[in-house]
C-alpha positions as CSV (number, residue, x, y, z in Angstrom):
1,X,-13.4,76.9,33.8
2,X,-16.6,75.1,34.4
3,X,-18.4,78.1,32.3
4,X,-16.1,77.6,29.9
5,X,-16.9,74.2,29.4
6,X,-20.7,74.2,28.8
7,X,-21.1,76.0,25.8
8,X,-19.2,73.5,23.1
9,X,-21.7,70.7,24.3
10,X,-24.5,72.3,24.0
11,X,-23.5,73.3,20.3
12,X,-23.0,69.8,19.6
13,X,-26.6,69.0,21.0
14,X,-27.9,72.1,18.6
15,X,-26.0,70.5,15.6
16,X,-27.2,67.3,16.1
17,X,-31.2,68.3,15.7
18,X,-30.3,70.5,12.9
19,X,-28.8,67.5,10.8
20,X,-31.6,65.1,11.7
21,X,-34.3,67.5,10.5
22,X,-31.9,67.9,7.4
23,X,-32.9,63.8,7.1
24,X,-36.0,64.1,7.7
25,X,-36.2,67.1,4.6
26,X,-34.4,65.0,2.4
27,X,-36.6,61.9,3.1
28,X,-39.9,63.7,2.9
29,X,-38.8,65.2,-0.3
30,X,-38.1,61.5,-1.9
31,X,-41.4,60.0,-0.3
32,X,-43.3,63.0,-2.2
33,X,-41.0,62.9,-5.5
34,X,-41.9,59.1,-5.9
35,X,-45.6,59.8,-4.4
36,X,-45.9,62.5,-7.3
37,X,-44.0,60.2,-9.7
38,X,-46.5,57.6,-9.4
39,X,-49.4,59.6,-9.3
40,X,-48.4,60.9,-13.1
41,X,-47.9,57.0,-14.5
42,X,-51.1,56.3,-13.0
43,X,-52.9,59.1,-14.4
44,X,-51.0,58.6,-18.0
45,X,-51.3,54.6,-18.1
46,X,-54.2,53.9,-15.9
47,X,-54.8,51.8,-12.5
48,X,-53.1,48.6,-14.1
49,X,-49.3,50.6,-14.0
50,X,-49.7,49.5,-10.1
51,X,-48.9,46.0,-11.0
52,X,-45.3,46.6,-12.3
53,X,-44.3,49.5,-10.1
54,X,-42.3,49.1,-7.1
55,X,-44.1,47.7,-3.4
56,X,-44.9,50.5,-1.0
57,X,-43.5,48.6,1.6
58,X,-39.9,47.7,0.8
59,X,-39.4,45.0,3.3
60,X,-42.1,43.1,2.0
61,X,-41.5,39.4,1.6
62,X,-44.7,38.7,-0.9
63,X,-46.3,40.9,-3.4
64,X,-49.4,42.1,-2.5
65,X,-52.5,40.1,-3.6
66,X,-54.0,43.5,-5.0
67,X,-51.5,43.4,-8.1
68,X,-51.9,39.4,-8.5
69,X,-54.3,37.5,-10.5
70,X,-55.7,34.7,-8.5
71,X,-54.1,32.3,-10.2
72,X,-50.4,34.1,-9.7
73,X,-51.5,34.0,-6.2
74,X,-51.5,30.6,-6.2
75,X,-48.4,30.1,-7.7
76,X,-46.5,32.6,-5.0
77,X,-47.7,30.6,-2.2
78,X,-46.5,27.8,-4.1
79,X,-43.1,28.7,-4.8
80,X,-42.6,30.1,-1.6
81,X,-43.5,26.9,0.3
82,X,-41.3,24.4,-2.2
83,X,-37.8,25.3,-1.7
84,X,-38.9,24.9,2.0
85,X,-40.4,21.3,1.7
86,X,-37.2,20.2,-0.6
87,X,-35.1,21.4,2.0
88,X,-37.3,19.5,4.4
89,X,-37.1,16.0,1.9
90,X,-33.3,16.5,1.4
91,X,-32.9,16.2,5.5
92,X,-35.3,14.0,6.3
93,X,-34.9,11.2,3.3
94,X,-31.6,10.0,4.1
95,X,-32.8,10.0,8.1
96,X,-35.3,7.8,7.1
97,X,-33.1,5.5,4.7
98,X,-31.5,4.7,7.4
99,X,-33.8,4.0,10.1
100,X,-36.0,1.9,7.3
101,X,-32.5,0.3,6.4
102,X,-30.6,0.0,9.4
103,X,-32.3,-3.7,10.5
104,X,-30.9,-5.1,6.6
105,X,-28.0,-3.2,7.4
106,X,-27.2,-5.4,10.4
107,X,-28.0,-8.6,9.2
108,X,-25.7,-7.7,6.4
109,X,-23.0,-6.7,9.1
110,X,-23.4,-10.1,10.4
111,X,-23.2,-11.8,7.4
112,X,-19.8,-10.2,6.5
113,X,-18.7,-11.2,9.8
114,X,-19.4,-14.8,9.3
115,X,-18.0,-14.7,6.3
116,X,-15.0,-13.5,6.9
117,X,-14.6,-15.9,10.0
118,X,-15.1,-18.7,6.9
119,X,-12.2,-17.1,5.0
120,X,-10.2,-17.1,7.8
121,X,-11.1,-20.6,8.9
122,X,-10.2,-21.5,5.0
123,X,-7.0,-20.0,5.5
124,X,-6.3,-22.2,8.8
125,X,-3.3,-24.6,8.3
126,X,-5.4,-27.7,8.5
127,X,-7.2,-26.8,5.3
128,X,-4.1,-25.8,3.0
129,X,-3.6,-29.0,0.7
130,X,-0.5,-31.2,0.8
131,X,2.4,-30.9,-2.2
132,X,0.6,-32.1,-5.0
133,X,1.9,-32.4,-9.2
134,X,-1.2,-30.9,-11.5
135,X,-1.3,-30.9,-14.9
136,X,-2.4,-27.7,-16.6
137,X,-6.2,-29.0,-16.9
138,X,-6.2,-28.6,-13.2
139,X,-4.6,-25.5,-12.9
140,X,-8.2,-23.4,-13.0
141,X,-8.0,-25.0,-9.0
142,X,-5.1,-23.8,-8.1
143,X,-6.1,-20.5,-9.1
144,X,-9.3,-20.3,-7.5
145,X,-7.6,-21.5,-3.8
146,X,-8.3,-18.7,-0.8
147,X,-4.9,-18.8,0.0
148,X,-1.5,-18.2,-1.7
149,X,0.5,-21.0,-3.3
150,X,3.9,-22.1,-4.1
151,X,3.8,-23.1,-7.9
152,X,6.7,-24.6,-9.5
153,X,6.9,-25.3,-13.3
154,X,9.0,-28.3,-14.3
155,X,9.9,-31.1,-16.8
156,X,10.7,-34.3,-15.7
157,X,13.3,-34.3,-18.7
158,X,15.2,-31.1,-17.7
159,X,18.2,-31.7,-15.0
160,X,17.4,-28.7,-12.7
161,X,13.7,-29.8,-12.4
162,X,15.1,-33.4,-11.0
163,X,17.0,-31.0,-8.5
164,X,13.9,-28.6,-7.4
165,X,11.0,-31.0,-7.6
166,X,12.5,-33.1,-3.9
167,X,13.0,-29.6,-3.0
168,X,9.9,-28.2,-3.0
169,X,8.4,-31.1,-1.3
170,X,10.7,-31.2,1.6
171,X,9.9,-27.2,1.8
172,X,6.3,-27.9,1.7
173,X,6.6,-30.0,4.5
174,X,8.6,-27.3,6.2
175,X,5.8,-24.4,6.3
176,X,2.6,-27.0,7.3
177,X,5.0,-27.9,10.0
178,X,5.8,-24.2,11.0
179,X,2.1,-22.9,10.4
180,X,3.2,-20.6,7.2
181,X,-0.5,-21.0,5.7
182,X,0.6,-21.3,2.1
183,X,0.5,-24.2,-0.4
184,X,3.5,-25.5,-2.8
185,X,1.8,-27.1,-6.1
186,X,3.8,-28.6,-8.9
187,X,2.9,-28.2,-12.4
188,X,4.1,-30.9,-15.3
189,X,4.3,-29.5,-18.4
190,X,4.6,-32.7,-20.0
191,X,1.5,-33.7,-18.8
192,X,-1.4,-34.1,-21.3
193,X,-3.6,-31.4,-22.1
194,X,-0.3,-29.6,-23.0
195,X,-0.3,-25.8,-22.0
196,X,-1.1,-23.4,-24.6
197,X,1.5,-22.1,-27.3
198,X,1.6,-18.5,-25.7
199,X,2.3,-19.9,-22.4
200,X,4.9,-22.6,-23.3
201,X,6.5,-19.5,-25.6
202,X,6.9,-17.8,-22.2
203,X,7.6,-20.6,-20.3
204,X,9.2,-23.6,-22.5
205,X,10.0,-26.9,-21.3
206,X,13.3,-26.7,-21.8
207,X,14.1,-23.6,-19.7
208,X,12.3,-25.5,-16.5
209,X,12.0,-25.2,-14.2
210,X,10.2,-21.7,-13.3
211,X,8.4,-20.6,-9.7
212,X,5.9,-18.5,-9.8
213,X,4.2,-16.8,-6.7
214,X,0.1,-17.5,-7.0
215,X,-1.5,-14.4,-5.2
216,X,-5.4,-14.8,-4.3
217,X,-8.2,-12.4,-5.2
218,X,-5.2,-10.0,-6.2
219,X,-7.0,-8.1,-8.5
220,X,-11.3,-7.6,-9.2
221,X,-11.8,-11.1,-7.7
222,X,-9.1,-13.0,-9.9
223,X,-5.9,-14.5,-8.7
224,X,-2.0,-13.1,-9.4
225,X,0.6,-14.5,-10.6
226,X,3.8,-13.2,-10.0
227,X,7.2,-14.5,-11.2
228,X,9.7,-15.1,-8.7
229,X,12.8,-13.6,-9.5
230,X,14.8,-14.2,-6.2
231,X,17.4,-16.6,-5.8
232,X,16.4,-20.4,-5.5
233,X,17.3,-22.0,-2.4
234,X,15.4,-23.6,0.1
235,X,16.0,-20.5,2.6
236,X,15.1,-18.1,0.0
237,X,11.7,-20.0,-1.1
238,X,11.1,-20.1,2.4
239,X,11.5,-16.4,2.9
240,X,9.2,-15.9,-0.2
241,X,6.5,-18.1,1.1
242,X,6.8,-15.8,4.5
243,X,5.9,-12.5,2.5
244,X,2.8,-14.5,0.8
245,X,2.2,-15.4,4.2
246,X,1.6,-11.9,5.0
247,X,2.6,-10.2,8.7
248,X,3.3,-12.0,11.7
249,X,4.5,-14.9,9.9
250,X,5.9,-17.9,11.6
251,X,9.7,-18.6,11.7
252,X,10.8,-21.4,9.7
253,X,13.7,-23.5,11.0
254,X,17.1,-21.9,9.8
255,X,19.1,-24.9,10.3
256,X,16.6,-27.5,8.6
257,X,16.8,-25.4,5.3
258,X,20.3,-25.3,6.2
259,X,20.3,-28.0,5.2
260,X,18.0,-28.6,3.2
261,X,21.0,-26.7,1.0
262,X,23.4,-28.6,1.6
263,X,21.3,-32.0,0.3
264,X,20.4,-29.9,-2.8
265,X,23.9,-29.6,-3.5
266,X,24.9,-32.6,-2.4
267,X,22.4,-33.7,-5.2
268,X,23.4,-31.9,-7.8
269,X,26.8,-33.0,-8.0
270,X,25.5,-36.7,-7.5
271,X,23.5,-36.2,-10.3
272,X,25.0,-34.3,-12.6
273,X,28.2,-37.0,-12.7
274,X,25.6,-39.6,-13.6
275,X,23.8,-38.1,-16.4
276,X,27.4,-36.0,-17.6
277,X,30.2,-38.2,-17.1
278,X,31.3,-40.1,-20.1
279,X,30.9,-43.5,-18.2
280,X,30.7,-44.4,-15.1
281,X,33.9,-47.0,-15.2
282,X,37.3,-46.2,-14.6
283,X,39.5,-48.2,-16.9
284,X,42.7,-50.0,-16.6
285,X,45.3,-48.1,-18.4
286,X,47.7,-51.4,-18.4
287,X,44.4,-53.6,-20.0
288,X,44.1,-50.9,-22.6
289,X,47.5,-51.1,-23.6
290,X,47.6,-54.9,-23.4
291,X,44.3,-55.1,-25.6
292,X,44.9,-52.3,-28.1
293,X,45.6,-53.7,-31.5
294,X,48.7,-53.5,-33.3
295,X,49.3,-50.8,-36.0
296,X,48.5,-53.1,-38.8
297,X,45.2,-54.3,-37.6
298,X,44.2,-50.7,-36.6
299,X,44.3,-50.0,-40.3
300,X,42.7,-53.3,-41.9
301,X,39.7,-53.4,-38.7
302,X,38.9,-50.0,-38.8
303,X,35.6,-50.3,-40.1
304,X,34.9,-53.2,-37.2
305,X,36.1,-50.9,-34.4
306,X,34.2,-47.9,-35.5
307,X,30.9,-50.4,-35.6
308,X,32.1,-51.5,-31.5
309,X,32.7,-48.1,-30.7
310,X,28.9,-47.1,-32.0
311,X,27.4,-50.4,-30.2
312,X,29.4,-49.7,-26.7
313,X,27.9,-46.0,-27.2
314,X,24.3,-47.5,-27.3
315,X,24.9,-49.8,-24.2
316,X,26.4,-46.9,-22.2
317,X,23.0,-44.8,-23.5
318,X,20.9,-47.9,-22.4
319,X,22.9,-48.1,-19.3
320,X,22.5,-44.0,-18.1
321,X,18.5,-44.6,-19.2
322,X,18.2,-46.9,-16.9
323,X,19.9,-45.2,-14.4
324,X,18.0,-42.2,-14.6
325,X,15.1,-44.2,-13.9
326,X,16.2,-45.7,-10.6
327,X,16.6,-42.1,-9.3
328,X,13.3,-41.6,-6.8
329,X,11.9,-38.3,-7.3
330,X,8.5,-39.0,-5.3
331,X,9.8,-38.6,-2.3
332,X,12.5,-35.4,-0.3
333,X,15.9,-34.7,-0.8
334,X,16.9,-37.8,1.3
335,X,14.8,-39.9,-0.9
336,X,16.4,-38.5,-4.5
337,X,20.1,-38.4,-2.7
338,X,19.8,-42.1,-1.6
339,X,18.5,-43.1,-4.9
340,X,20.7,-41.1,-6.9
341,X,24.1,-42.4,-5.2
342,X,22.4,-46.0,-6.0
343,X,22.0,-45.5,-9.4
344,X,25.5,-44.0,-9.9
345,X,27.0,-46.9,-8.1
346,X,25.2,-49.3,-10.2
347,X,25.7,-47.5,-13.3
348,X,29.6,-47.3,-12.5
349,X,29.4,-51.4,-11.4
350,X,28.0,-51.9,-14.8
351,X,30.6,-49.6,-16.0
352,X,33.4,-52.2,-15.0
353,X,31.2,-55.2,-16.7
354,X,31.2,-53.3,-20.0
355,X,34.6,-52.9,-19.8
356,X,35.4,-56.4,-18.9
């Protein structure tokens, strides 16, 4: 078995040198073919056929200087060395951007700092102005503040801004007290310079009052304004101001804007029977019947009745003017509640004098 073994290997060994000297044939014969080959363009065009014809040397990075003029010499070495020394700029220019930068770049870190600790200091609780009523001339500082605000559009004249205006200033007092760092501004649009026309066309006087929701640097540097939409009570203004407030807001008492809701209701039904009811007396039904005029005089006096009638409507108009008046809107809800019951009381004791 083991002579029957040897022979195959040593055929392979025999096949192997007979297909390398096959390569080296074939490879001679290509050397001599192109060796021939450029002998003939040579002979046919002359030495200067060695400049466009292939390198000897395949692997050869550079052409040789033989088939350059000096001046394409030049050149080679040139283009060979400047994609190198781009490469080279590319890295090292940013590298030394920022070392030559990196000392500006640090004061200017510490700059931001500090001013960012300023904004934040602006923001503090202490700094966020009290309730205050603006007219529209002054609304260009309301807009510029660092920190959100409250703003509520009213008329004096207009029966729900006599109800909101106490409000917001008893809720103003509510969020200094619990640290909710945003402001609550009024703004009179009866006040003199009067608003624009586009503006009062979106917001008329006679549709106030309106809240809107004053966003700082919203947008490119410039304040938003938002409309509030939500409903209007002293819990849900309060829950408002908590969003402008941002995250970890402080709580706000639940049971003071409890009741701050039940005084605002309490108000409205105090003042809406003194500016609605007919007048504020209750009249005798047996003096009435007593004084009414017989059926005779009705029809000979009717034009002097219709004249008292028109003069007792101007004292009762007098009358509810001047009970307006005495209602105290400077001041809370306690203030405008207080004030309000006096003026209905007075306004129904001057009721039973008309009367009389």
């Amino acid at each position: 078995r083991g002579s029957g073994a040897q022979p195959p290997a040593v055929q392979g060994s025999k096949d192997a040198a007979v297909a390398d000297r096959k390569t080296q044939v074939v490879e001679s014969i290509d050397s001599i073919l192109m060796r021939s080959h450029r002998q003939d363009l040579v002979q046919r065009v002359g030495p200067q056929v060695e400049r466009y014809l292939p390198t000897e040397d395949p692997t050869a990075f550079l052409l040789p200087d033989s088939r350059l003029e000096p001046h394409e010499r030049w050149w080679q070495k040139v283009f060979v060395v400047l994609p190198w020394l781009t490469f080279a700029c590319m890295l090292a220019v940013p590298l030394w951007l920022v070392r030559s930068n990196l000392p500006f770049l640090q004061k200017r870190a510490v700059e931001d700092k500090w001013a960012a600790h300023k904004r934040a200091a602006a923001l503090d609780v202490g700094r966020v102005p009290e309730f205050s009523v603006v007219s529209f001339a002054q609304m260009p500082d309301v807009l510029e503040r660092p920190f959100p605000t409250l703003l509520l559009l009213f008329d004096p004249k207009t029966f729900a801004s006599r109800l909101f205006l106490p409000l917001m200033r008893d809720l103003e007092v509510l969020l200094r007290a619990a640290g909710v760092k945003v402001a609550v501004t009024a703004l009179d649009l009866s006040m003199t310079p009067a608003p624009a026309a586009d503006f009062s066309w979106e917001y008329p006087s006679a549709l106030a009052p309106h809240i809107q929701l004053v966003l700082p640097r919203a947008r490119d540097g410039e304040a938003g304004i938002v409309d509030y939409d939500g409903r209007w009570t002293a819990s849900a203004l309060a829950e408002a101001a908590c969003g402008l407030h941002g995250p970890r807001c402080p709580d706000v008492n639940p049971e003071v804007l409890a009741q701050g809701d039940g005084l605002l209701e309490e108000l409205r039904e105090v003042l809406f029977e003194l500016l609605f009811v007919e007048d504020g007396a209750e009249p005798d039904p047996l003096a009435q019947a007593a004084e009414r005029p017989s059926w005779w005089h009705r029809r000979v006096g009717s034009g002097r009745s219709a004249e008292a009638e028109e003069a007792a409507r101007r004292r009762l108009e007098v009358a509810r003017c001047q009970a307006e008046q005495e209602v105290d809107l400077s001041c809370g809800l306690d203030r405008a509640l207080a004030s309000a019951k006096d003026a209905l009381a007075n306004f129904k004791a001057g009721g039973q004098q008309r009367l009389a």
